[in-house]
Structures are given as structure tokens and as C-alpha cells.
C-alpha positions in Angstrom: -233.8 -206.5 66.1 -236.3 -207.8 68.7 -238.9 -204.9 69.5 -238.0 -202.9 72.3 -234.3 -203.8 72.7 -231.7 -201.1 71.9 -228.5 -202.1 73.0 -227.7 -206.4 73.2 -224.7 -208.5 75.0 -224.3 -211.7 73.7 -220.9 -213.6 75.4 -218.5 -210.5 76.2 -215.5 -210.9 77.2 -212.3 -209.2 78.2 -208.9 -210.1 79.6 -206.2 -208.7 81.5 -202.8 -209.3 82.4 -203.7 -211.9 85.3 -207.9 -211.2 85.7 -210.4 -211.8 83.5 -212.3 -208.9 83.5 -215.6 -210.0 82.1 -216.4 -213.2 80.9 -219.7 -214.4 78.7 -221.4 -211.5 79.3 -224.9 -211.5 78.0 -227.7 -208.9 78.9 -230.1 -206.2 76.7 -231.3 -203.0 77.4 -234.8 -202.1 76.5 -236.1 -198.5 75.1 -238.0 -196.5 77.4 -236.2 -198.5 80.6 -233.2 -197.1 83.3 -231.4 -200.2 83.6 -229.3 -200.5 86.6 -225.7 -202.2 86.5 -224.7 -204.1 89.7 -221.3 -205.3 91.3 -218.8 -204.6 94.0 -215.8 -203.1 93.1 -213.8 -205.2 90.4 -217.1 -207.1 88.8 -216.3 -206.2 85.6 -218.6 -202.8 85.5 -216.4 -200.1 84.4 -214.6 -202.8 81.8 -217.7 -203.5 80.5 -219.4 -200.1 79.9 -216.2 -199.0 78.2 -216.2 -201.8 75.8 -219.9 -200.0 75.0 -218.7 -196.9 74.6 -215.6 -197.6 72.5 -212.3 -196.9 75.2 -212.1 -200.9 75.1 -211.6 -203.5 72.9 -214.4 -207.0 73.7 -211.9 -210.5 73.1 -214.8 -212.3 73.0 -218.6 -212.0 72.2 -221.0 -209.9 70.3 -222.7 -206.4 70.7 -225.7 -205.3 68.8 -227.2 -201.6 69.1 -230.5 -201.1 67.3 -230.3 -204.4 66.0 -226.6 -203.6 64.2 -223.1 -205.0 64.9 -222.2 -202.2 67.8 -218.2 -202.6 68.3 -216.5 -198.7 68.3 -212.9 -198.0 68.0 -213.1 -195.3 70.0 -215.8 -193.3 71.6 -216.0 -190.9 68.7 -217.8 -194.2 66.9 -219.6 -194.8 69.5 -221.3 -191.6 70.2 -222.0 -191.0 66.1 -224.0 -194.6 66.5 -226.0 -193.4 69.4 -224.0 -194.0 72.3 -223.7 -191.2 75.2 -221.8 -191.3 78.3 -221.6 -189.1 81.5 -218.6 -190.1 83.5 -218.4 -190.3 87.4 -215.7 -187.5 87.3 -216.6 -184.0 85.5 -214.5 -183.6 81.9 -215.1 -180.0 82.2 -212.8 -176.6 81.7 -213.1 -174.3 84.8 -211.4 -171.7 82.6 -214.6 -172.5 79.9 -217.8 -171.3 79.3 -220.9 -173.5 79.1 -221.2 -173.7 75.8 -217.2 -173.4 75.3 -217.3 -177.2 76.9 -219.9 -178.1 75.6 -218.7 -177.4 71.8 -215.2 -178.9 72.9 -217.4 -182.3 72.9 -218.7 -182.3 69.4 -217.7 -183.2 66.0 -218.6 -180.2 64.2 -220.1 -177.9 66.6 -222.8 -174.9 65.3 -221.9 -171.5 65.4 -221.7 -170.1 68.8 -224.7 -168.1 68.6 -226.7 -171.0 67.5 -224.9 -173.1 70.1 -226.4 -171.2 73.1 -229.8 -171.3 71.4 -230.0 -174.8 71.2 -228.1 -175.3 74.9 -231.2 -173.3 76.1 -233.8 -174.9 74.2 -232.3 -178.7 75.3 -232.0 -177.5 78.8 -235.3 -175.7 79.4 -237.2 -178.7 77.4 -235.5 -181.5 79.9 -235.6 -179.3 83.3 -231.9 -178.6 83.5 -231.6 -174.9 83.1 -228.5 -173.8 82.1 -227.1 -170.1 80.9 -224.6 -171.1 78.1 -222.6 -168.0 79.1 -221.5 -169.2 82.3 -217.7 -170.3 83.2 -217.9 -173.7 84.8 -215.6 -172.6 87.7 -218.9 -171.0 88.9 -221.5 -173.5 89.1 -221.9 -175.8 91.4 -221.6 -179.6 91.2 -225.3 -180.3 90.2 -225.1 -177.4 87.7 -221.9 -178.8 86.1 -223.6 -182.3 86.1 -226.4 -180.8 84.0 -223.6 -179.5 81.0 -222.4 -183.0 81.0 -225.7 -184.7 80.3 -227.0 -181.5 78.2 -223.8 -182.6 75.6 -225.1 -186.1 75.3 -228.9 -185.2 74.8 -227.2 -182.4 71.8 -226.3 -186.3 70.5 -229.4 -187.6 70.7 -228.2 -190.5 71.7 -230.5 -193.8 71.5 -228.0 -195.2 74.4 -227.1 -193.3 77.5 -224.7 -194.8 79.9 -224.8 -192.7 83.3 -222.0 -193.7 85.4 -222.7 -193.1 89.7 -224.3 -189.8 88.9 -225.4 -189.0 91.8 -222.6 -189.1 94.1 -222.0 -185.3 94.5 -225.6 -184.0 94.5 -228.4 -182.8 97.2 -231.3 -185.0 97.3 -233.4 -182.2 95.8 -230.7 -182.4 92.7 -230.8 -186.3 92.6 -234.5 -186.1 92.2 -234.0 -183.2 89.6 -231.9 -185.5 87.9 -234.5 -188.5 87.5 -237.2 -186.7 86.6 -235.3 -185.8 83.1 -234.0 -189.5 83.2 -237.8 -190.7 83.5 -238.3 -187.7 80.8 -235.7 -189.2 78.3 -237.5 -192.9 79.4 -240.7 -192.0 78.1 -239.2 -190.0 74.8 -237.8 -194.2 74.1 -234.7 -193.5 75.4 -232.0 -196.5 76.6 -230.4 -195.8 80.2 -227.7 -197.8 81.1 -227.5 -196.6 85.0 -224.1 -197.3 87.7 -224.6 -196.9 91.1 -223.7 -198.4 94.7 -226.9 -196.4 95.8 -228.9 -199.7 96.2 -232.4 -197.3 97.5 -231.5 -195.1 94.7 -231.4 -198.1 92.2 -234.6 -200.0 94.0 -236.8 -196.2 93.6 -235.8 -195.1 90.1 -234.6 -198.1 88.0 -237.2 -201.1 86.1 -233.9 -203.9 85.8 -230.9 -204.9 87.2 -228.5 -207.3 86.2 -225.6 -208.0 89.3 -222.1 -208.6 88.0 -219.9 -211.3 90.0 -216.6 -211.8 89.4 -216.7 -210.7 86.0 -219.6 -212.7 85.1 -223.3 -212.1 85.2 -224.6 -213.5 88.4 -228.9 -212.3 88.2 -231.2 -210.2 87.2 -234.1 -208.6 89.0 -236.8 -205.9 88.9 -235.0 -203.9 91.6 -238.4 -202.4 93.0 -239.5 -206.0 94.1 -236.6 -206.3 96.2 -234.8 -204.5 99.7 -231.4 -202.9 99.4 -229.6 -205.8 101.6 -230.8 -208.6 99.1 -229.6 -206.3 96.6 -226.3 -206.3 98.1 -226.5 -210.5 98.9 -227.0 -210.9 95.2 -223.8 -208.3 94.7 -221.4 -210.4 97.0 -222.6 -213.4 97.2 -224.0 -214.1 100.6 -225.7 -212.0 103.6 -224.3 -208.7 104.7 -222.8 -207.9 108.1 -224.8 -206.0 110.2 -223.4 -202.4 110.9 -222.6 -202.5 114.9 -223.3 -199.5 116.5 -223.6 -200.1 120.2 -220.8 -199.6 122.8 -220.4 -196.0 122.2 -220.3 -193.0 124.5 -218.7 -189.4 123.4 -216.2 -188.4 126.3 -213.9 -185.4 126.6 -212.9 -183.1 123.9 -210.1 -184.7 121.9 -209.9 -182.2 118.8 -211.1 -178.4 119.5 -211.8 -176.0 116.3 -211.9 -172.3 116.7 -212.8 -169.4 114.0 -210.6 -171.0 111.4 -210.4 -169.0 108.7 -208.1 -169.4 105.6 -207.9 -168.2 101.9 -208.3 -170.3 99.3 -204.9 -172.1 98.2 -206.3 -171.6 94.3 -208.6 -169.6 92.7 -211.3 -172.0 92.1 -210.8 -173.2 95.8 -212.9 -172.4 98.2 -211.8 -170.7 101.5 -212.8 -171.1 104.9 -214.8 -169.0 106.9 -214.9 -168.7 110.9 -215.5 -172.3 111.2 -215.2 -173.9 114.4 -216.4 -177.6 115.8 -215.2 -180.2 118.5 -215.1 -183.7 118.8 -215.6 -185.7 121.3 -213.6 -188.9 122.2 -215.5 -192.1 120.8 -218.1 -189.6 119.0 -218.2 -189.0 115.3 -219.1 -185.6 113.9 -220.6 -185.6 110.5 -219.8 -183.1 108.1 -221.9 -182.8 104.7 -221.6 -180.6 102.0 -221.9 -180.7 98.1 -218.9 -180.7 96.1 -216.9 -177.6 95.8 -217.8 -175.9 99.0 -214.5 -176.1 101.2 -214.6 -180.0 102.4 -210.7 -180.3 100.5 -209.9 -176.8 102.4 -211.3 -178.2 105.7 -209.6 -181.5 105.4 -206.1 -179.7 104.6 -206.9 -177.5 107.5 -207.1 -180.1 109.8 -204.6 -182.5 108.2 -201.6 -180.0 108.3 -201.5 -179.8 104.7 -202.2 -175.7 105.5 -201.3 -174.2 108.5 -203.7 -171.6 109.8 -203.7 -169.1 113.0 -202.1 -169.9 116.6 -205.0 -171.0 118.8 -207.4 -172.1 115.5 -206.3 -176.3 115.8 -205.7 -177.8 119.5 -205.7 -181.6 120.2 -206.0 -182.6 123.8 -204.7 -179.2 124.6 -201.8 -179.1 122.7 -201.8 -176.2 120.1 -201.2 -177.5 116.3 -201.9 -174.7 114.3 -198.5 -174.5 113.0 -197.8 -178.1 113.1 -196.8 -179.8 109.8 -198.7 -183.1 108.8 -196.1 -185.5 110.5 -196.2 -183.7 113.8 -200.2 -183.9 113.4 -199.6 -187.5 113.1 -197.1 -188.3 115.4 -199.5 -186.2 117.8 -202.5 -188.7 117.2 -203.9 -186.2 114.5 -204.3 -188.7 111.2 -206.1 -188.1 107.8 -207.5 -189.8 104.6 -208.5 -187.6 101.8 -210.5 -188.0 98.9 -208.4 -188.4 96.3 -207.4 -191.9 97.1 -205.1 -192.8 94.0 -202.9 -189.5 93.6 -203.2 -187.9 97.2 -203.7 -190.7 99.6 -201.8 -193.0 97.3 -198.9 -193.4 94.9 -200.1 -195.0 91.7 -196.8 -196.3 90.9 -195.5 -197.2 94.5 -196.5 -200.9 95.6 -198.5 -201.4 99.0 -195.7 -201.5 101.4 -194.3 -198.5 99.5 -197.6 -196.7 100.7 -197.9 -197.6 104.0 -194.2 -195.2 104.3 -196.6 -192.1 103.2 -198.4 -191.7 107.0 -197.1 -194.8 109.3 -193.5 -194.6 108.6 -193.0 -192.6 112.3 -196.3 -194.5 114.3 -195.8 -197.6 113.5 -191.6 -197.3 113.4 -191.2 -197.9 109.6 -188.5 -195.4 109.0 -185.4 -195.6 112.1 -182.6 -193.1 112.1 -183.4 -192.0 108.4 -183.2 -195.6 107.2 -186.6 -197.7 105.5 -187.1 -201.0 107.5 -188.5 -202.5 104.3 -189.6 -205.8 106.0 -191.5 -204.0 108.9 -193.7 -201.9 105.9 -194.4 -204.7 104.0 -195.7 -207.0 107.5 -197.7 -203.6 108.0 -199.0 -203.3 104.8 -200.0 -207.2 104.8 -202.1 -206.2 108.6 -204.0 -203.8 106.7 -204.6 -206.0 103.7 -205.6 -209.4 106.1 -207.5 -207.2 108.7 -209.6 -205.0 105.9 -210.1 -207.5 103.3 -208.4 -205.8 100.3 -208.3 -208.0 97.1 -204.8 -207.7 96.2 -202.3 -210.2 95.0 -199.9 -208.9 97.8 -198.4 -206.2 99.4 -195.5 -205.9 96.2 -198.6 -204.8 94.2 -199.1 -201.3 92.8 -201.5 -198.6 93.7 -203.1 -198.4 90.7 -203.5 -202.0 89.9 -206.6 -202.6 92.9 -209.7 -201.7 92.6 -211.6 -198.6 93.9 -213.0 -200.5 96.6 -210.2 -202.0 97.7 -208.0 -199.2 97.3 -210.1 -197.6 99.4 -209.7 -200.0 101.9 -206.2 -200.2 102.1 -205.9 -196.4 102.8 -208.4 -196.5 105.8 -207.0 -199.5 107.3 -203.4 -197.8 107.2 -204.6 -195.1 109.1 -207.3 -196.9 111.6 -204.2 -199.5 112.3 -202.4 -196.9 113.6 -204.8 -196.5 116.5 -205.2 -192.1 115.9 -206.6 -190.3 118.8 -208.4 -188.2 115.8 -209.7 -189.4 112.5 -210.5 -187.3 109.6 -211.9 -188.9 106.4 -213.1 -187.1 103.1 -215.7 -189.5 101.2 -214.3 -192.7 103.1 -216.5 -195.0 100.8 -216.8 -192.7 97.7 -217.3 -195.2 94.6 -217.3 -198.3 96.8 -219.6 -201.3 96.8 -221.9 -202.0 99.4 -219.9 -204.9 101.0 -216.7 -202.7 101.4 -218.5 -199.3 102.5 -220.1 -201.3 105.5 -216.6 -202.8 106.1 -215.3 -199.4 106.0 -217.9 -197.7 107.9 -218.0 -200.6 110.9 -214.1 -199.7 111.3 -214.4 -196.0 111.7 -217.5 -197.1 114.6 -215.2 -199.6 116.0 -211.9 -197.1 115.9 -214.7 -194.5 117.6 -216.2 -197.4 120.3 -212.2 -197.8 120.6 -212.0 -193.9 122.2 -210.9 -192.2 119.3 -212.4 -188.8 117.9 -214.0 -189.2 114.6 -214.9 -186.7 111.7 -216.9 -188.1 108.8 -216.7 -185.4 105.6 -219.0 -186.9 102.9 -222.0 -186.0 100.2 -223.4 -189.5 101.1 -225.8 -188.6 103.2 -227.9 -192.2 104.0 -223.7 -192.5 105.3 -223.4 -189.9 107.6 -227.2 -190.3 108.8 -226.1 -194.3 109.7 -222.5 -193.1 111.1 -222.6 -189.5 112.7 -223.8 -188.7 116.1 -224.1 -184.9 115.4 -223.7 -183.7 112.0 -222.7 -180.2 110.5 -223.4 -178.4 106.8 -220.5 -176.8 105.0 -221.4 -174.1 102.5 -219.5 -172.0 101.0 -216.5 -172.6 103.4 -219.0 -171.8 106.2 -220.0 -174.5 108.7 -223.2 -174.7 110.5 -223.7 -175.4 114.1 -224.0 -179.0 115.0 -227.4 -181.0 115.0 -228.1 -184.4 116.9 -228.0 -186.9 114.1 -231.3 -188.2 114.9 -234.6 -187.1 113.7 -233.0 -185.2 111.0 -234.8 -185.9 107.8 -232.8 -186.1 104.2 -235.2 -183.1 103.5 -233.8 -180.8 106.5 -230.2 -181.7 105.5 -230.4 -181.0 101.6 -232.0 -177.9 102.8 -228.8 -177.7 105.1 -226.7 -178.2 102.2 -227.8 -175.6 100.3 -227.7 -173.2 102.7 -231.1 -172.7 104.2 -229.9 -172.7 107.6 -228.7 -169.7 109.1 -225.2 -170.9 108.6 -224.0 -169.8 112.0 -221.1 -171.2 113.1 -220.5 -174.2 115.2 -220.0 -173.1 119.1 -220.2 -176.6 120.3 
């Protein structure tokens, strides 16, 4: 093994049905170094890191960890080699205790009693406190992030693969979090570190090597370079500019008052007095960590629930007690966060999708009957006018990438020209090239007329999109602040509730 090198890629490759995945894949990651992975949406990322940690077979190519042959079955090899991962989505038991999950996650786990011992030694010794007697259903997002990499460091793991980590944290958690991932760094530690967070990746991480198409396109020191040539090296050519002129908030379009609702499960979150207003060809940001009523809100508004008479009203017209399709055929349109399960089908193809919210507004459905032809012409708008990387509109759900998943769902509901938009986490998981393609349609649907409400835990994307943003906490929403001059500092502070948390009267 060369010194310093703990994990090697020498010519990886992987095939699918139709793509090729990754091909000749060669790059090492050093001890003591967070090395960042690049790529937009289908570069080969995910199919590579799961080839590391054992859910995928390599065709082609060589891996070495620690200077030894490194190609796992499954990720039970890999992690008793060395290898740790800690997924994008939580693995976790709400039902569970701490150190319940935690024990779910290891071979041959201690005694319970020594279990919590060592949870609270690990913990305290890396800055992640944790009490191993808690149920998971009552942390909160960051907390529940800490019991997924607290299992991996109980590994000791030589190799730790972190994938977009960040996405559903405060900034005063994020920079919690790499202070134990410089901690783990300086103990010799490997980090192997996803993110579309380009500042993110350019403040914390020593090396970067940019996936392309599958293939490895460069390699950098991120520090030595800005977030857009970042993204240039990503896709391939300069970024778009993010328009944001032509605007100017008119009447009221959607009108919020005292909405209050219970919880719809008992690890839901219900909603508390909130109230807000949005403006025609404003958008109203909305930011709040995972968990603290954003699903209930978007429901709320969506139809989904159905609250109190007076509590919803959309140019005037009550719709408290209107059903999703009467929201929509009213103007009233939504995108939730769940694209691939809630917003989509997996199994239905693209025109099949495009029946879920535009089969009334864009006269897909007449007299009870499918007009098949007009949802696939529909469905192929939204693929030529938002880019999506698809085959054609015949192909599944599930087959596109996040990205362009993502893409597909907003353009369905932007193309149907909504007097109000409501989006959870429109560019959750999504490269830099299609999150500004994304975000310059919701400001061009907005410089268009319509009403628009942003809910998202990115917050460089709701400072860059909002006009006046809100904090949800605890199903309680906070009065509404001018955008600018707020400070990422003010708005975590926001987040977590050190605000007042008054409700919005405007």
C-alpha cells in the first residue's frame, strides 16, 4: 500500500440495462483527508459508493482498502473490513431506543448495559451527545443524525462514506457535525463525503474528484476554487445566472388564518395557530428542520387535510373544505417532498404521472375517459421545457434520476400556470445545474403573477429565492421577515426556536 492511502479505484465499472453507470473509474482516498464526491444527478455517485460499501457488484476494475483486494458481497463485509456508511435517509426505529437501533446495526452487539456505556463514552469523546435511553421518535433530525454516525464510529471504521449529510440540519448542527468529521480526520480517519453543497464542500473538504457521465472528469483542492467553477467542472460548461429582476408582490392571492390541526400520526407533528399570506409574484420562504410540521403544513395547504371554515382562502374564495382537485382546479397546486412515492408513481411511466395533478387543468381526463395522447404531449412539454434526462415520456418513475425526477414533478405543476405554488424541498438531493433550473422556474412562474411558497431546510435556497421568509418550529410559524439582511446565524437561531415564535399576522 502507498503511505497515506486507505481506500484505491483503479478502472471501476458498472453497467445497466441501457447506461453505463460508471466507467474506468480511478481515484484514492487518503487518511486524515474528507474527500468530497462530485456530479449532477446520474454521474455515477450513488452507483459508485455502493460498489464500496458492498450493495453493488463492480463489472470491471479493482478496489484496494488498506492496501488489500476490497470487493464485499454485501455491506456486512464491508463494514467488518473497515467500511462505514451513513445514508442520506435515516435507517432508524421511531418505536426504538438509542441504543435499541444502534444494537439493531451490529453483528454481535454487547450487553445492553455495556452498550449505553460505550454509546456515551463514543458520543461525549466525538461531541455528539447522545442519552442511549431515548426513543428516536423524540429527537430531532440532528440528534437522530448523531445515532447514525455514533453506529459507525462503534465500527471503527478506517473508511467512512457520508452520504449529503447535511441536508436536514441547522447551520449550528452542520458545523457540529464537521468538527467531529475534522476530529475523526486528525485520529487518521478516511472520509469519503456527498454533497450538492458546493460552499459546504469548498469550507470543509481537502479533494474533490467531479464525476461526468459516469466517468471521472477532474480533480481539485476544493478550497482553491468558487462554488460556480465547481459546478462548470460538474456539468460541463458555465452556469446560468439565476434571474431575479422583473418582480413586484401585488395583491393577496393565498390568505392563512389560525390554522390549527392535530397531527394525522403520532410521530406527526401538528399545527399550531399558524397563519401567513402571499402575495401575487412574491415568494414566502418557509424554513424549518426536519420533523417540525413542514409535511403537516404542505398537506394543510394542498387539500390533503382539511382544516376549519375560514382557515384557507384563495382570492377570496373559502377552501378549507375543499379536496385536493378543487384546490387545483381553483389555481391552488402542490409538490411535496416525497418525490418518488407521493409526488410520483414508481411504477407508472411519465405520461402516466402527469394524470396525478393535470388531468382536470390541462384537460387530460374528458367525461371520465383518459386522452392518452394529450398526457403523453404534456408530459413530453415538461420534459423539453425542464430538461429532464429521460428516454421518453413511456419511461418509469423510478427509472430517472433524483434530479431529473425532480424536474419532471415541478415542471408538471409550473406548466400548469397555478395562481399559488407550494413546494416542500423543490431541489432536495439535486445537483447544482438542476436546482438553479428549478429555482429560476419558480422566480419566472412568480415574475409570471403567481403566489409562491418555498418550504425547505436549504437555507443558502430560500435566502437566494424568498422575498420574506418564516421559521416553523414545532408546528408553530413565526411572523414574516424581509429576506434581506438576514444572516444564516439569525435564521438557525430562527429554526430552533429563539424567536419569540409569534405567529404570522402579515
Amino acid at each position: 500500500m502507498n503511505a497515506g492511502i486507505v481506500f484505491r479505484a483503479e478502472g471501476i465499472g458498472k453497467s445497466y440495462p441501457g447506461v453505463r453507470a460508471n466507467d474506468d473509474v480511478s481515484f484514492d482516498v487518503r487518511e486524515g483527508e474528507i474527500h468530497a464526491l462530485l456530479g449532477e444527478n446520474g454521474a455515477g455517485k450513488s452507483t459508485l459508493v455502493k460498489m464500496i460499501y458492498g450493495l453493488v457488484q463492480p463489472d470491471d476494475g479493482r478496489m484496494e482498502l488498506m492496501g488489500q483486494p476490497h470487493r464485499p458481497s454485501d455491506p456486512r463485509a464491508a463494514r467488518a473490513a473497515g467500511v462505514a456508511m451513513v445514508f442520506q435517509h435515516f435507517s432508524l426505529f421511531d418505536a426504538l431506543t438509542v441504543a435499541e437501533n444502534i444494537a439493531l446495526g451490529m453483528e454481535n452487539p454487547p450487553p445492553r448495559r455495556d452498550l449505553a456505556a460505550r454509546i456515551t463514552q463514543v458520543s461525549t469523546e466525538f461531541g455528539l451527545p447522545l442519552n442511549p435511553a431515548r426513543r428516536i421518535v423524540t429527537l430531532s433530525a440532528g440528534e437522530r443524525q448523531r445515532v447514525e454516525i455514533i453506529r459507525c464510529l462503534l465500527q471503527n471504521p478506517k473508511l467512512l462514506i457520508m452520504d449529503e449529510p447535511t441536508s436536514v440540519l441547522t447551520p449550528q448542527e452542520t458545523e457540529l457535525l464537521f468538527a467531529t468529521l475534522r476530529t475523526l480526520a486528525g485520529q487518521g480517519r478516511a472520509i469519503l463525503y456527498i454533497s450538492h453543497k458546493l460552499e459546504e464542500i469548498r469550507s470543509h473538504c481537502d479533494r474533490a474528484t467531479i464525476l461526468r457521465g459516469g466517468r471521472v472528469v477532474d480533480s481539485c483542492d476544493p478550497r482553491a476554487h468558487s462554488a460556480r467553477e465547481l459546478a462548470a467542472m460538474m456539468v460541463g460548461g458555465q452556469m446560468r445566472e439565476i434571474d431575479r429582476t422583473g418582480r413586484s408582490a401585488g395583491t393577496v392571492l393565498l390568505d392563512l388564518r389560525g390554522l390549527t390541526m392535530a397531527a394525522s400520526s403520532a410521530e406527526g407533528t401538528s399545527l399550531k395557530d399558524v397563519s401567513l399570506s402571499v402575495r401575487a409574484g412574491e415568494i414566502l420562504g418557509i424554513g424549518g428542520v426536519a420533523g417540525n410540521g413542514q409535511e403537516e403544513l404542505l398537506a394543510a395547504l394542498s387539500g390533503e387535510s382539511l382544516s376549519a371554515p375560514g382557515s384557507v382562502t384563495l382570492e377570496g374564495r373559502d377552501l378549507s373544505r375543499a379536496g385536493p382537485e378543487a384546490r387545483r382546479e381553483a389555481g391552488l397546486l402542490a409538490a411535496p417532498e416525497d418525490r418518488l412515492g407521493h409526488a410520483a408513481v414508481p411504477d407508472f411511466s411519465l405520461s402516466e404521472n402527469t394524470l396525478l395533478t393535470a388531468g382536470g387543468r390541462k384537460g387530460l381526463v374528458r367525461h371520465g375517459m383518459i386522452d392518452r395522447p394529450a398526457a403523453r404531449r404534456y408530459a413530453e412539454a415538461v420534459i423539453a421545457n425542464f430538461d429532464v434526462r429521460t428516454p421518453g415520456p413511456g419511461t418509469a418513475a423510478r427509472a430517472l434520476s433524483g434530479g431529473n425526477l425532480q424536474k419532471f414533478v415541478i415542471g408538471r405543476e409550473v406548466l400548469q400556470a397555478p395562481r399559488v405554488l407550494v413546494v416542500n424541498q423543490p431541489t432536495w438531493g439535486v445537483d447544482a445545474g438542476a436546482a438553479a433550473a428549478v429555482r429560476q422556474s419558480l422566480l419566472d412562474l412568480a415574475r409570471a403573477g403567481a403566489g409562491v411558497i418555498v418550504i425547505s431546510q436549504d437555507l443558502d435556497e430560500l435566502l437566494e429565492l424568498s422575498d420574506r421568509f418564516c421559521a416553523l418550529n414545532e408546528g408553530r410559524l413565526s411572523a414574516p421577515r424581509p429576506t434581506e439582511g438576514l444572516s444564516l446565524d439569525e435564521i438557525g437561531l430562527m429554526l430552533g426556536g429563539a424567536h419569540g415564535m409569534e405567529a404570522a399576522q402579515a
